[in-house]
PDB file of N, H, CA, C and O in Angstrom:
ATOM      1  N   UNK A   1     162.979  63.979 135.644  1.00  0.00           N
ATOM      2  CA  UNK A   1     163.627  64.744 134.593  1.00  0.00           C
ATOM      3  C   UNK A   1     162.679  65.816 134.047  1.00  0.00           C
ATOM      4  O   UNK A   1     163.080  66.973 133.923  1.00  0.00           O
ATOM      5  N   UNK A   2     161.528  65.488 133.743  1.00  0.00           N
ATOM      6  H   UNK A   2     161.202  64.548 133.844  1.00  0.00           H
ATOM      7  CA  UNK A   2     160.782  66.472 133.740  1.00  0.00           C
ATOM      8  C   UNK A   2     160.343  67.844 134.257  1.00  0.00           C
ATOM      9  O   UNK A   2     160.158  68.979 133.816  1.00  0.00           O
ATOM     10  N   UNK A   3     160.253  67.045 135.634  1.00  0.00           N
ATOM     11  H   UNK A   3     160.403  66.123 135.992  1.00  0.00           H
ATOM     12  CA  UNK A   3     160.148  68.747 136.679  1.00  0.00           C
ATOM     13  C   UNK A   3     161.503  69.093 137.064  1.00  0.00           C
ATOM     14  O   UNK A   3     161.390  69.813 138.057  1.00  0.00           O
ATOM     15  N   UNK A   4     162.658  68.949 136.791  1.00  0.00           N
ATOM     16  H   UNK A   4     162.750  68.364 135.985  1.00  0.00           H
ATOM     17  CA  UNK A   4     163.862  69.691 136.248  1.00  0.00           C
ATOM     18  C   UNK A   4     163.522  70.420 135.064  1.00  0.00           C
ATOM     19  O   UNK A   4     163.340  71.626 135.227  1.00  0.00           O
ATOM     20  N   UNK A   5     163.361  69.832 133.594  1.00  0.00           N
ATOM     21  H   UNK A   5     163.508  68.852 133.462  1.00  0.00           H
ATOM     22  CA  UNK A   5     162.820  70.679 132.739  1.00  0.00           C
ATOM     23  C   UNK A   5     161.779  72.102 132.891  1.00  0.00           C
ATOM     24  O   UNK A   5     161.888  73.235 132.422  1.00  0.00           O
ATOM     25  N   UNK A   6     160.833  71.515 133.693  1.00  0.00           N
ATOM     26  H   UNK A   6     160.745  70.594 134.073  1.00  0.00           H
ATOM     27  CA  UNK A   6     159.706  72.614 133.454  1.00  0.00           C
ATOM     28  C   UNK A   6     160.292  73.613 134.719  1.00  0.00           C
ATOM     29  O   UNK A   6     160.087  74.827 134.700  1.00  0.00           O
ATOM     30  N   UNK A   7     161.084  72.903 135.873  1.00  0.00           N
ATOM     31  H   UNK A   7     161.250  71.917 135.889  1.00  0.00           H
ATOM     32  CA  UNK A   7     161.450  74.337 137.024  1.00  0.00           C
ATOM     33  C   UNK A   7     162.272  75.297 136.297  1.00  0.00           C
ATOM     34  O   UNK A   7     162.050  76.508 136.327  1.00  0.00           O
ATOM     35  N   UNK A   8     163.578  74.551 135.400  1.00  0.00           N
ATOM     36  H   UNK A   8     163.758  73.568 135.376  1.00  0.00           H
ATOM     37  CA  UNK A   8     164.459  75.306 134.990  1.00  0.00           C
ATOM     38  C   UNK A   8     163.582  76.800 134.169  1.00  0.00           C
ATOM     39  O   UNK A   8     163.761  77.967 134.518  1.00  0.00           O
ATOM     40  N   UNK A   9     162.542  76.286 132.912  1.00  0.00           N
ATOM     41  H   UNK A   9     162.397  75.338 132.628  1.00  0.00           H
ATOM     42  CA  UNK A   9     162.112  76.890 132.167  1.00  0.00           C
ATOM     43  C   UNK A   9     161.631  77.715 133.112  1.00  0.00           C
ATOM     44  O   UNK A   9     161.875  78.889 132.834  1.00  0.00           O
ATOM     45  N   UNK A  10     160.955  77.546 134.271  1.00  0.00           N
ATOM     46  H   UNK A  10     160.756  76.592 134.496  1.00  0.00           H
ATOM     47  CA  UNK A  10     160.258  78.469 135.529  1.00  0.00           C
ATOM     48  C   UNK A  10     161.122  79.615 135.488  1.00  0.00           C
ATOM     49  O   UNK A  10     161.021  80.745 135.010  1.00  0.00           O
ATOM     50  N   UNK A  11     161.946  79.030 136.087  1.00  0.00           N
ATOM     51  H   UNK A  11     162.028  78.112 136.475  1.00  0.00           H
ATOM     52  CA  UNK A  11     163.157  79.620 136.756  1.00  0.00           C
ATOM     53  C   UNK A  11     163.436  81.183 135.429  1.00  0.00           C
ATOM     54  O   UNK A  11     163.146  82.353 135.683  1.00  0.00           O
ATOM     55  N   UNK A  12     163.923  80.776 134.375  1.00  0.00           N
ATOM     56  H   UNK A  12     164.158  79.826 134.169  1.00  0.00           H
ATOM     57  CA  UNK A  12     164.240  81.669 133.243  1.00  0.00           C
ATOM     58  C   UNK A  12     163.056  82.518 132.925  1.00  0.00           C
ATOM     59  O   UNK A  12     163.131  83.694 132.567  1.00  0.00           O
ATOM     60  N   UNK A  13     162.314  82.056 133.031  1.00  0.00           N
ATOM     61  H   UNK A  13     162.253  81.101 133.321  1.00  0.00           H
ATOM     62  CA  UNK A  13     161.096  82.999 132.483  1.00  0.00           C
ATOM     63  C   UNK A  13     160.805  83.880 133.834  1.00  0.00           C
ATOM     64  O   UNK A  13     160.717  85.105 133.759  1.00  0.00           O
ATOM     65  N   UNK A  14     160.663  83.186 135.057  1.00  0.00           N
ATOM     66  H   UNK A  14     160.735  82.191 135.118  1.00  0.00           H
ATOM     67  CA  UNK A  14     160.317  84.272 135.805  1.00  0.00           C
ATOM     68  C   UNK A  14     161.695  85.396 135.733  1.00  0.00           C
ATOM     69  O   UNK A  14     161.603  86.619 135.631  1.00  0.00           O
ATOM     70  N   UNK A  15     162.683  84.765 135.799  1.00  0.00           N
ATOM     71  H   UNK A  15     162.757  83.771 135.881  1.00  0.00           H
ATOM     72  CA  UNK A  15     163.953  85.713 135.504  1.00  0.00           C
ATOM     73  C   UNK A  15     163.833  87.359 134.510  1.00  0.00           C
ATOM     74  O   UNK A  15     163.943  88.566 134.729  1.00  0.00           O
ATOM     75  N   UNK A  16     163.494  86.271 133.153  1.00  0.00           N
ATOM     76  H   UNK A  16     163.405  85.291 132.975  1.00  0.00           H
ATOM     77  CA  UNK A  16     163.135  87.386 132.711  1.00  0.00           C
ATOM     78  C   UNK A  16     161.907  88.153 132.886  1.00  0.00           C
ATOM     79  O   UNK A  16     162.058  89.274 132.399  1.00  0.00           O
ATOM     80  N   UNK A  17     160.840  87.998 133.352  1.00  0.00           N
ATOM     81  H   UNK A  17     160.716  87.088 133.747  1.00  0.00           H
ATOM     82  CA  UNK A  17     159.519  88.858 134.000  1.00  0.00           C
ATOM     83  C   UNK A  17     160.595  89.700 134.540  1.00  0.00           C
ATOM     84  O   UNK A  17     161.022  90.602 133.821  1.00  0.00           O
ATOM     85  N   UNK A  18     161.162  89.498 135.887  1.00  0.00           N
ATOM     86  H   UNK A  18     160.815  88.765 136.471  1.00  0.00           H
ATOM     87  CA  UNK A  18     161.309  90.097 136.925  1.00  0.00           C
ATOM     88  C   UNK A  18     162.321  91.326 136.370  1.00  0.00           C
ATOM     89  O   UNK A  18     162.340  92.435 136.902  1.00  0.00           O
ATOM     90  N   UNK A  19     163.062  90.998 135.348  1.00  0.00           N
ATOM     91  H   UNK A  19     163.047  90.096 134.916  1.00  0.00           H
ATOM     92  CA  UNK A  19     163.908  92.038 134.653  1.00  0.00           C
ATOM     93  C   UNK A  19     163.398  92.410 134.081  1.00  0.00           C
ATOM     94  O   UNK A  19     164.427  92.365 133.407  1.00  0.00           O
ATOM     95  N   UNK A  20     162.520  92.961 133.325  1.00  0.00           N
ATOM     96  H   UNK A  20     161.684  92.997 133.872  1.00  0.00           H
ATOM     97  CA  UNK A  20     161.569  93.552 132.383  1.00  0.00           C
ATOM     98  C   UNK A  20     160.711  94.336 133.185  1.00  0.00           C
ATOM     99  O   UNK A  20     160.356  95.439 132.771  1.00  0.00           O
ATOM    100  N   UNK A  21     160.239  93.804 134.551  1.00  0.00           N
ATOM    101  H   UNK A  21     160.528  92.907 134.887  1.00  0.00           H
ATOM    102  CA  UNK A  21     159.156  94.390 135.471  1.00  0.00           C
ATOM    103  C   UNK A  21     159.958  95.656 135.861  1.00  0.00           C
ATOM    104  O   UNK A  21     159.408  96.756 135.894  1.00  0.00           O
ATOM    105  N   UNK A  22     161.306  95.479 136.165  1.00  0.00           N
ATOM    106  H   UNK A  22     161.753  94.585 136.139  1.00  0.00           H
ATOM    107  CA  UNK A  22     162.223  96.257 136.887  1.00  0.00           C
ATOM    108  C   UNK A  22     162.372  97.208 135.986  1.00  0.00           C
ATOM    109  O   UNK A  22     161.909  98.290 136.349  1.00  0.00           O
ATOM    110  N   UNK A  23     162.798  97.190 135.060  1.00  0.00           N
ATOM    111  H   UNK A  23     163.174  96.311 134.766  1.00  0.00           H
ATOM    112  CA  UNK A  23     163.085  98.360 133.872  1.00  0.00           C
ATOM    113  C   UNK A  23     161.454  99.185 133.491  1.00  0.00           C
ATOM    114  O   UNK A  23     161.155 100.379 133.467  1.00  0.00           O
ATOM    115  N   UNK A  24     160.792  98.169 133.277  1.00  0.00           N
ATOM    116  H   UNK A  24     161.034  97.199 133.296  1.00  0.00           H
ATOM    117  CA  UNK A  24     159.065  98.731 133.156  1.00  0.00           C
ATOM    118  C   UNK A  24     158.898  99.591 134.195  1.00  0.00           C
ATOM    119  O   UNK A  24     158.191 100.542 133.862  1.00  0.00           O
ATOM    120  N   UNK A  25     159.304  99.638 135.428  1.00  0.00           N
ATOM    121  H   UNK A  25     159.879  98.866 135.699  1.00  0.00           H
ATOM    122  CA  UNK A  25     158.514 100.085 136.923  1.00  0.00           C
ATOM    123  C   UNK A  25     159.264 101.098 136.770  1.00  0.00           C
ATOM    124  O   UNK A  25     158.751 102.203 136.943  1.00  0.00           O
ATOM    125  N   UNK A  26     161.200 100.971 136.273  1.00  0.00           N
ATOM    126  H   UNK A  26     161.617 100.073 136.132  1.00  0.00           H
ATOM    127  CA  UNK A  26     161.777 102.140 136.805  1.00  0.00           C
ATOM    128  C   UNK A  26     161.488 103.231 135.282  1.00  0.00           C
ATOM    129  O   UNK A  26     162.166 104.257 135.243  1.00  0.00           O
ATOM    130  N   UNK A  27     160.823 103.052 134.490  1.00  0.00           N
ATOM    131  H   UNK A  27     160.271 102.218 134.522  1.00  0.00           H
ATOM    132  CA  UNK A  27     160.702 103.669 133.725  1.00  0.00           C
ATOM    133  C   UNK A  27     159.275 104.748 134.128  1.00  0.00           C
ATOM    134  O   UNK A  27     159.270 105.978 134.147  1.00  0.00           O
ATOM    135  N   UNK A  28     158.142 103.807 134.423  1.00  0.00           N
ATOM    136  H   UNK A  28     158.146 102.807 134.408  1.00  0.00           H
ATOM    137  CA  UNK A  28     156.980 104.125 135.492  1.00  0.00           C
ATOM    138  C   UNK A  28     157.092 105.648 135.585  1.00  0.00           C
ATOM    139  O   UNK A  28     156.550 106.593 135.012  1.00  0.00           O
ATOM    140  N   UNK A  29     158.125 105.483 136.656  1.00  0.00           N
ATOM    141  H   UNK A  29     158.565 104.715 137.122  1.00  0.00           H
ATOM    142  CA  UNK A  29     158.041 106.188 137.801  1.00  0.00           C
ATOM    143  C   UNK A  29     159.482 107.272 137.383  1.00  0.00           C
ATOM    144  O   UNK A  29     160.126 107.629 138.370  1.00  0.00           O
ATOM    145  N   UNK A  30     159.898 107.697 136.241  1.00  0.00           N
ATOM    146  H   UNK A  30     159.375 107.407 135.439  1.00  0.00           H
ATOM    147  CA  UNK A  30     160.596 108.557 135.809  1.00  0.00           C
ATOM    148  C   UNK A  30     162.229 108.163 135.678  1.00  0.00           C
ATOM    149  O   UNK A  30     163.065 109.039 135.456  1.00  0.00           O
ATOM    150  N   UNK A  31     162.591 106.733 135.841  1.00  0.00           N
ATOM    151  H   UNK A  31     161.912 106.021 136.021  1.00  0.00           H
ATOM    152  CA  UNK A  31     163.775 106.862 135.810  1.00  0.00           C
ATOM    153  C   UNK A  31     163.965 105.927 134.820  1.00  0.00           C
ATOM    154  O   UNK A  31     163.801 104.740 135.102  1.00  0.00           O
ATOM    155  N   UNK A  32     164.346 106.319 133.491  1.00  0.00           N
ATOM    156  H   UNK A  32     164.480 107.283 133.262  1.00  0.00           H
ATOM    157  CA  UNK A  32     164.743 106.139 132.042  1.00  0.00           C
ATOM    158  C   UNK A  32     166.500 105.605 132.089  1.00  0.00           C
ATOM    159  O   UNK A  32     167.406 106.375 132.405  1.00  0.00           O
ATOM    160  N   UNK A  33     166.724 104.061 131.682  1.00  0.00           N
ATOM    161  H   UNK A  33     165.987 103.436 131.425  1.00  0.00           H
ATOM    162  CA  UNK A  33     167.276 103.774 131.863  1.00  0.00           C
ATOM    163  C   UNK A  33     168.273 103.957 130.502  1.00  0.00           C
ATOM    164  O   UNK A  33     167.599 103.763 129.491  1.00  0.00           O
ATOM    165  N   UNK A  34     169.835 104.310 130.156  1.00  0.00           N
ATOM    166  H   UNK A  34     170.383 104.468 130.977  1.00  0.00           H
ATOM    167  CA  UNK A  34     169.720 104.208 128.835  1.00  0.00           C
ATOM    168  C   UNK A  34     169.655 102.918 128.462  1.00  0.00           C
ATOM    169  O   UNK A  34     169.581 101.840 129.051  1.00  0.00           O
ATOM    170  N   UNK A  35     169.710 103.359 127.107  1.00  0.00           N
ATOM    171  H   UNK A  35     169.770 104.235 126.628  1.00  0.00           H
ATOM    172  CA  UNK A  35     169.742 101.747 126.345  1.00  0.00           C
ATOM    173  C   UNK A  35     170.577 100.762 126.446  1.00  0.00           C
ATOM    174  O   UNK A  35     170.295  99.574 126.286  1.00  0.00           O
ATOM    175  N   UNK A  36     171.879 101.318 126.775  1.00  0.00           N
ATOM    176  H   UNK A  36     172.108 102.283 126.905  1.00  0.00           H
ATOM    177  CA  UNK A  36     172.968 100.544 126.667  1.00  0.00           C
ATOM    178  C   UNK A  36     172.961  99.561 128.024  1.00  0.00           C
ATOM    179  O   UNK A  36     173.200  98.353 128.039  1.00  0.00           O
ATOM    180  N   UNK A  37     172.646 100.351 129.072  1.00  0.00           N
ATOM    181  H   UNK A  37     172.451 101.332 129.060  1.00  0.00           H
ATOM    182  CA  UNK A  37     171.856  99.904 130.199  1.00  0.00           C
ATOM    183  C   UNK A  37     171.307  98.892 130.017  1.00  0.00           C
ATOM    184  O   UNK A  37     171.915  97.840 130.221  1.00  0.00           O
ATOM    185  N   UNK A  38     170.137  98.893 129.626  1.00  0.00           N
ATOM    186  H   UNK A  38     169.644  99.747 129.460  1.00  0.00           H
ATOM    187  CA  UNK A  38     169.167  97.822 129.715  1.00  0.00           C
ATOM    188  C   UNK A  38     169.860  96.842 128.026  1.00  0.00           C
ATOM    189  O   UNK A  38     169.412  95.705 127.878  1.00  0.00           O
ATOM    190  N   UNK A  39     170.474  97.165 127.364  1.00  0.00           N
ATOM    191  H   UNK A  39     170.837  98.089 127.484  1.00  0.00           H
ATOM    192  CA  UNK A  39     170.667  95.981 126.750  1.00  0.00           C
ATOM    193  C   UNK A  39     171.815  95.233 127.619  1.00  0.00           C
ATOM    194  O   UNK A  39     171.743  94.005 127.598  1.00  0.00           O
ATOM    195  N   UNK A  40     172.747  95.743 128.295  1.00  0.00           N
ATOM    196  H   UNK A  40     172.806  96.741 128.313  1.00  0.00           H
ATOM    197  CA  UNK A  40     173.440  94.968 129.230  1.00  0.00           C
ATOM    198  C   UNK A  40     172.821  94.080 130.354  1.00  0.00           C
ATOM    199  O   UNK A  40     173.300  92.983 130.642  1.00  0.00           O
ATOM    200  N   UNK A  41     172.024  94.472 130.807  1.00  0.00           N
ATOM    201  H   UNK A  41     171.636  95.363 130.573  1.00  0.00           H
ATOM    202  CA  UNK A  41     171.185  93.661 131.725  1.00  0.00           C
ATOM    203  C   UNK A  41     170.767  92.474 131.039  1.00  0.00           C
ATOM    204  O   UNK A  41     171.148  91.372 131.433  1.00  0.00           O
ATOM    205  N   UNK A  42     169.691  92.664 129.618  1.00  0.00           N
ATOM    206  H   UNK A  42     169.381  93.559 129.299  1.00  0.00           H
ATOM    207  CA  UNK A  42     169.628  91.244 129.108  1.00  0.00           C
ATOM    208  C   UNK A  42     170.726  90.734 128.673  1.00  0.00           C
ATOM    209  O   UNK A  42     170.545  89.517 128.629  1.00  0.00           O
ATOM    210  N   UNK A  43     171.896  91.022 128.283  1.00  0.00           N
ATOM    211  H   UNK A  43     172.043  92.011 128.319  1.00  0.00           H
ATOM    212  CA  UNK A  43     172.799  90.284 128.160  1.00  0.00           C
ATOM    213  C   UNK A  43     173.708  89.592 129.498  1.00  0.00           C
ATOM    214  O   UNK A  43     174.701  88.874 129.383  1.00  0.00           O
ATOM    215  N   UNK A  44     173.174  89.953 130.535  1.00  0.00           N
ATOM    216  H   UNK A  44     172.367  90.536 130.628  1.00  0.00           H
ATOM    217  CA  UNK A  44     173.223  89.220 131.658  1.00  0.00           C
ATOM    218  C   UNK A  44     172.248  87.936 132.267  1.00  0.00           C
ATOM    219  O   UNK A  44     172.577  87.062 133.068  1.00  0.00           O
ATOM    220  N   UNK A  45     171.122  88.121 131.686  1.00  0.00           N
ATOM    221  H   UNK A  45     170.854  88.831 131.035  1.00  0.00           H
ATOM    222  CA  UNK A  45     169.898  87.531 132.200  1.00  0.00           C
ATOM    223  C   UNK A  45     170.330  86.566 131.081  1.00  0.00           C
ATOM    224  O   UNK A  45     170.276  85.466 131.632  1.00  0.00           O
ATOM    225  N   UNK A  46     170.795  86.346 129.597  1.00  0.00           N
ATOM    226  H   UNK A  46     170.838  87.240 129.150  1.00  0.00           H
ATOM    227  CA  UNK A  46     171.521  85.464 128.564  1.00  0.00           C
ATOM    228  C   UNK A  46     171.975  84.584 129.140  1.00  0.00           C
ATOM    229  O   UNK A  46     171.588  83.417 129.196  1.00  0.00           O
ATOM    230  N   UNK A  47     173.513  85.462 129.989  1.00  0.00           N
ATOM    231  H   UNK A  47     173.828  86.410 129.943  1.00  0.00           H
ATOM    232  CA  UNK A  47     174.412  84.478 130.722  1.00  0.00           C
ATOM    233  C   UNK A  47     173.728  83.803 131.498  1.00  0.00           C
ATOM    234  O   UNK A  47     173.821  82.601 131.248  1.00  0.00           O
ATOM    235  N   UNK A  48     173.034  84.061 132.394  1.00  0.00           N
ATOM    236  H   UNK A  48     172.959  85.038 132.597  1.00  0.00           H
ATOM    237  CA  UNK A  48     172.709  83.335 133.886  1.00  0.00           C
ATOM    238  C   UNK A  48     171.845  82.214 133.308  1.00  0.00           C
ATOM    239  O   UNK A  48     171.854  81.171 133.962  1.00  0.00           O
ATOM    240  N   UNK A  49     170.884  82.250 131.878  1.00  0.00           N
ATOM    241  H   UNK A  49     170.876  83.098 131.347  1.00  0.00           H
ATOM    242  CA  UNK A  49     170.032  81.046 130.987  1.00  0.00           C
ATOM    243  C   UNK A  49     170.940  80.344 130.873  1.00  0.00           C
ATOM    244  O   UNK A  49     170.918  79.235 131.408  1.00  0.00           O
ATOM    245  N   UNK A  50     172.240  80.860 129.990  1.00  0.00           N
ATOM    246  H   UNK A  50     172.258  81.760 129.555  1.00  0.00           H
ATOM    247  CA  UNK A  50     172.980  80.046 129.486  1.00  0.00           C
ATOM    248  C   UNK A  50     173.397  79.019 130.757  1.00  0.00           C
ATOM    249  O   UNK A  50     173.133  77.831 130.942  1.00  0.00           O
ATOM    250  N   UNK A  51     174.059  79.863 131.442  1.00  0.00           N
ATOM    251  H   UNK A  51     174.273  80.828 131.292  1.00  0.00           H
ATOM    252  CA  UNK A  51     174.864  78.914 132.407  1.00  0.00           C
ATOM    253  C   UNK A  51     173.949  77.695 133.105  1.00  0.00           C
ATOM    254  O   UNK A  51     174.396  76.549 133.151  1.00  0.00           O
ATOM    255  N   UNK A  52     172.564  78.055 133.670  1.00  0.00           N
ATOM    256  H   UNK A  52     172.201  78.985 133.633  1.00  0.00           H
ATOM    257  CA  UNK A  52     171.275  77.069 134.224  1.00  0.00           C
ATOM    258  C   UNK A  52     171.355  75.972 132.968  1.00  0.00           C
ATOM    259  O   UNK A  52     171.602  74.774 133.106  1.00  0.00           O
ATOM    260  N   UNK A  53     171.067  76.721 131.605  1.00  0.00           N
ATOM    261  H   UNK A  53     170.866  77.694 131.492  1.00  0.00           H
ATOM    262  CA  UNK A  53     170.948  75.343 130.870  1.00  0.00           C
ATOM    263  C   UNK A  53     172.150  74.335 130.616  1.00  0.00           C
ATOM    264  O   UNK A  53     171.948  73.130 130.467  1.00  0.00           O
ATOM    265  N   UNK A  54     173.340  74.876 130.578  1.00  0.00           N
ATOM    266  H   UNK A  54     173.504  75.855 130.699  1.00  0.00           H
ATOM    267  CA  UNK A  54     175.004  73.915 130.266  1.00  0.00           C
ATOM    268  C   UNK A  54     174.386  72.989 131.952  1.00  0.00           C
ATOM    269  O   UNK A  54     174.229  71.770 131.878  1.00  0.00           O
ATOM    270  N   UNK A  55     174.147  73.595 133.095  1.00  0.00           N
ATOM    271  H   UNK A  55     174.274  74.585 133.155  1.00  0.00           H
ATOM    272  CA  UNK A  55     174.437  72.878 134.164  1.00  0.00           C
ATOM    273  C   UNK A  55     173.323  71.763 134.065  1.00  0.00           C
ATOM    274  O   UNK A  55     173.437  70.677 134.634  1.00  0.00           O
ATOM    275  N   UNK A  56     172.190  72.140 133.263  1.00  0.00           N
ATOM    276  H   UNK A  56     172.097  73.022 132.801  1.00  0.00           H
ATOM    277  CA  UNK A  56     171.794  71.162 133.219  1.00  0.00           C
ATOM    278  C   UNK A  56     171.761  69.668 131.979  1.00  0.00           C
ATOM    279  O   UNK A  56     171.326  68.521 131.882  1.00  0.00           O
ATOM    280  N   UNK A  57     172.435  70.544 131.340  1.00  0.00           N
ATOM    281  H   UNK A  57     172.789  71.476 131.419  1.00  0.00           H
ATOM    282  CA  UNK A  57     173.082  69.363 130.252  1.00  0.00           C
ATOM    283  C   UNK A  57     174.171  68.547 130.476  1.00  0.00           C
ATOM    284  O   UNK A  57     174.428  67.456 129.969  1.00  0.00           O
ATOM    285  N   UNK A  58     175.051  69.475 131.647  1.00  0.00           N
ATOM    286  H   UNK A  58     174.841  70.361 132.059  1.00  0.00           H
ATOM    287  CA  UNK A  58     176.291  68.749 132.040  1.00  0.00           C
ATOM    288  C   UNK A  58     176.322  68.734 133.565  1.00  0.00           C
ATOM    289  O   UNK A  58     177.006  69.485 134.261  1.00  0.00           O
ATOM    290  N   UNK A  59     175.651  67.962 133.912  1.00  0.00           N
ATOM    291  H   UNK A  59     175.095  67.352 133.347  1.00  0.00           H
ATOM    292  CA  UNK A  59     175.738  68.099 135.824  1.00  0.00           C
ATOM    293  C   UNK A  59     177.233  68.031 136.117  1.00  0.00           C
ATOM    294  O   UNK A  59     177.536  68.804 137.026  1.00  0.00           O
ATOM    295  N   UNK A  60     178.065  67.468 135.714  1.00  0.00           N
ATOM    296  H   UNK A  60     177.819  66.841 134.975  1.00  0.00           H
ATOM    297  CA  UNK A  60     179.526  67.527 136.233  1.00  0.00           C
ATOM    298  C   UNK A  60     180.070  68.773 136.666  1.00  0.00           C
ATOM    299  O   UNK A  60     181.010  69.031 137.418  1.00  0.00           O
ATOM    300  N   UNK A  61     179.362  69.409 136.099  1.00  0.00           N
ATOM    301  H   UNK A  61     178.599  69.199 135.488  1.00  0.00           H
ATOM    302  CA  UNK A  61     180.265  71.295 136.238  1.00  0.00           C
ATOM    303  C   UNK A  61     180.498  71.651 137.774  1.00  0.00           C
ATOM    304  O   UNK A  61     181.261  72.536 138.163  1.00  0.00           O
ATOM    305  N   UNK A  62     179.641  70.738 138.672  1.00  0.00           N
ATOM    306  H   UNK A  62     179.022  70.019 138.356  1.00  0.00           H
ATOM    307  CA  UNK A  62     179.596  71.561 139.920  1.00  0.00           C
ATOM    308  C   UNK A  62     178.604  73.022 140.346  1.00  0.00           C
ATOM    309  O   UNK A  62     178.367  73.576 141.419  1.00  0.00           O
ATOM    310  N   UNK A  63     178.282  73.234 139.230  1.00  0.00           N
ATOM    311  H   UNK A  63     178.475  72.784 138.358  1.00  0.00           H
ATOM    312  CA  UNK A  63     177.474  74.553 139.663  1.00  0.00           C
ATOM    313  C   UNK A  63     176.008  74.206 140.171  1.00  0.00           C
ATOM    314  O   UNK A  63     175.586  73.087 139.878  1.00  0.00           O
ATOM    315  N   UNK A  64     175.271  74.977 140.835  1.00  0.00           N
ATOM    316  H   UNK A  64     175.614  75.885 141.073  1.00  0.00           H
ATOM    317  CA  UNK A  64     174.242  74.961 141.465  1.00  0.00           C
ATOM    318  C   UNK A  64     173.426  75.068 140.382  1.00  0.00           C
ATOM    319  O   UNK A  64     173.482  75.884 139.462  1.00  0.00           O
ATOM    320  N   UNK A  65     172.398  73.868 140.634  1.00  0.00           N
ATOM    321  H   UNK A  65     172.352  73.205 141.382  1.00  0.00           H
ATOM    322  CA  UNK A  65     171.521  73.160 139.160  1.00  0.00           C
ATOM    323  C   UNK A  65     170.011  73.895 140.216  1.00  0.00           C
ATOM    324  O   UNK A  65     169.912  74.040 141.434  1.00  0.00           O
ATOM    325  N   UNK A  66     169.094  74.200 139.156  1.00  0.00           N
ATOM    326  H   UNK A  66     169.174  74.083 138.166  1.00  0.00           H
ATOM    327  CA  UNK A  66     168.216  74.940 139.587  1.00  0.00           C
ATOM    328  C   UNK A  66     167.168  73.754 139.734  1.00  0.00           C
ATOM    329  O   UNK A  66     166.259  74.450 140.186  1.00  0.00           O
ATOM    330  N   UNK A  67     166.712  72.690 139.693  1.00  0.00           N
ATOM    331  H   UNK A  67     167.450  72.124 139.326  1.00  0.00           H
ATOM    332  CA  UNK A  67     166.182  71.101 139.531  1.00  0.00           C
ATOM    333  C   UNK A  67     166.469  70.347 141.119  1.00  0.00           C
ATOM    334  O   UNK A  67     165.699  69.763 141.881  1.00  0.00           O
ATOM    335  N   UNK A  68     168.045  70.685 141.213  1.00  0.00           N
ATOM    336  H   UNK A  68     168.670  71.160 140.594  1.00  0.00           H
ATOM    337  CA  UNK A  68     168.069  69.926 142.430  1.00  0.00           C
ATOM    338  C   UNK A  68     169.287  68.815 142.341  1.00  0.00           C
ATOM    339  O   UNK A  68     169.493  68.048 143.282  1.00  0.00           O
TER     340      UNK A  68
END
């Protein structure tokens, strides 16, 4: 139960790195995303937490549990 806990938390955090890196890099290199843009994206990267953590509070759902 544990290393379910700590992959999931993996899992989300690298999530969000990797979305932040992406907006950071494309900003870098001249391409300015608007805002509305990038607040939609984290409000995607929200959902996809949300949904990892319900699946793992409720294994019944059927959805693909990031733990195993």
């Amino acid at each position: 139960m544990l290393i379910t806990i700590l992959t999931l938390t993996l899992y989300l955090v690298l999530l969000a790195v990797v979305v932040y890196t992406v907006i950071w890099a494309l900003g870098k290199i001249g391409i300015e995303l608007p805002p509305r843009i990038v607040q939609l994206l984290w409000v995607a990267v929200v959902i996809v937490a949300l949904i990892y953590i319900i699946t793992y509070i409720v294994p019944g759902l059927h959805l693909p549990s990031p733990g195993g």
